[in-house]
N, C-alpha and C positions, 0 to 999 in steps of 0.2 A: 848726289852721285857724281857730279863733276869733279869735285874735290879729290873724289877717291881717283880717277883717271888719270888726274892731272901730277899726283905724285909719281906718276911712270915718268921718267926724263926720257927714254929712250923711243920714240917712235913706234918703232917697231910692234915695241910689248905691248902702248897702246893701243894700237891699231889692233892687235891679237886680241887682247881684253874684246875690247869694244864689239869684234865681230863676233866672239865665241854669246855676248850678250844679247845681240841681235837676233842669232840663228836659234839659241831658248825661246825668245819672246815668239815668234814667226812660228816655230814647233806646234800643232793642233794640239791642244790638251786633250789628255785620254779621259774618254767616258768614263762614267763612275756610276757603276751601280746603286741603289738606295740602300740596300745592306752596307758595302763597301761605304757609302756616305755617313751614316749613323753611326759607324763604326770610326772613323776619322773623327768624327764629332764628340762622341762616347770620350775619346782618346785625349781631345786637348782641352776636355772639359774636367777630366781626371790630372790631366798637367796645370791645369789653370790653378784649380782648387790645392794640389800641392804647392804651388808656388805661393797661394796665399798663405798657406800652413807655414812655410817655411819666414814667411814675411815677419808674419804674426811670433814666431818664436825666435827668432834672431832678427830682428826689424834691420841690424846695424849690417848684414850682408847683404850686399848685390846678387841676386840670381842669375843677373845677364849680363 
């Protein structure tokens, strides 16, 4: 992650970067219901499993 910061030359912007990162992290995460939960889960299990599809038939493209 340093890496990524350090390509700012400008002060400023990194200093902006930086605290806009900060004041996310510091943010309370919002509760999640167990419905709401299974259903996040349902969802990147459904993205998982395409992404393997996708592997498996074009092995030679990056998904990411």
């Amino acid at each position: 992650m340093i890496r990524f910061f350090l390509r700012f030359q400008d002060p400023s912007e990194r200093e902006w970067l930086y605290s806009r990162f900060e004041s996310a992290r510091l943010r309370p995460r919002p509760r999640l219901t167990e419905d709401k939960r299974r259903r996040l889960a349902e969802e990147m299990l459904r993205s998982q499993n395409f992404d393997n599809f996708l592997a498996t038939r074009w092995g030679y493209i990056h998904t990411f």
